[in-house]
C-alpha positions in Angstrom: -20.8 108.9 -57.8 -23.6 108.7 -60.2 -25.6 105.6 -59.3 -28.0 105.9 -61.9 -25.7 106.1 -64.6 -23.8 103.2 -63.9 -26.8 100.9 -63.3 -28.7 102.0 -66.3 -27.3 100.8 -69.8 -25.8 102.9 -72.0 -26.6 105.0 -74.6 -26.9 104.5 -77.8 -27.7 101.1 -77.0 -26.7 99.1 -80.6 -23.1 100.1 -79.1 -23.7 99.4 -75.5 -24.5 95.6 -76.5 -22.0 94.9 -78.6 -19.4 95.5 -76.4 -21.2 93.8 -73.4 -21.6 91.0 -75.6 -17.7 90.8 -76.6 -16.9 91.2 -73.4 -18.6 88.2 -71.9 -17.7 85.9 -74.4 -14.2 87.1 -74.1 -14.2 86.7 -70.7 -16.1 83.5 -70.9 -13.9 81.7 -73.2 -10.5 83.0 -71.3 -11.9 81.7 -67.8 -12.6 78.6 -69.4 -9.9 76.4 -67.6 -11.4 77.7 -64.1 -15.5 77.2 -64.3 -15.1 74.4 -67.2 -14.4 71.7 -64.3 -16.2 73.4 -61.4 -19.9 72.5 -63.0 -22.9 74.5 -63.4 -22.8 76.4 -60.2 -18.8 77.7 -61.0 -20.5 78.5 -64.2 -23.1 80.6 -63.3 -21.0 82.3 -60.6 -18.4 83.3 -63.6 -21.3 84.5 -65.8 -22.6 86.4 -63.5 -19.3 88.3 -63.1 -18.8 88.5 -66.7 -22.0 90.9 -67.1 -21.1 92.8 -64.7 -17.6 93.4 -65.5 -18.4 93.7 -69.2 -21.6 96.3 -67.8 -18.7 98.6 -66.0 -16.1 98.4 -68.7 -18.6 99.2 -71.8 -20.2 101.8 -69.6 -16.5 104.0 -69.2 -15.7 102.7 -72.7 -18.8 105.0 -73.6 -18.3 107.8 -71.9 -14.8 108.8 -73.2 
């Protein structure tokens, strides 16, 4: 696997941030019910995940 492709952002990048940023607010608002009572820390544990998972899926998005 490419390792430097995956951890670099993509190209062009106007598109590569749009989707990362609909992603994580897509997945921040539907895991709402899970980190909403868990506090900060549950918080930043589940925004954490949301970039990265939003990273992966707009970096395959792109390269269809």
């Amino acid at each position: 696997m490419n390792w430097k492709w995956l951890l670099t952002a993509g190209e062009p990048r106007p598109r590569y941030v749009l989707l990362v940023a609909i992603g994580v607010v897509l997945m921040m608002s539907l895991t709402y019910p899970i980190w909403s009572p868990g506090g900060r820390g549950m918080a930043a544990f589940v925004a954490v995940a949301a970039v990265i998972l939003s990273h992966l899926s707009a970096k395959f998005l792109m390269r269809r």
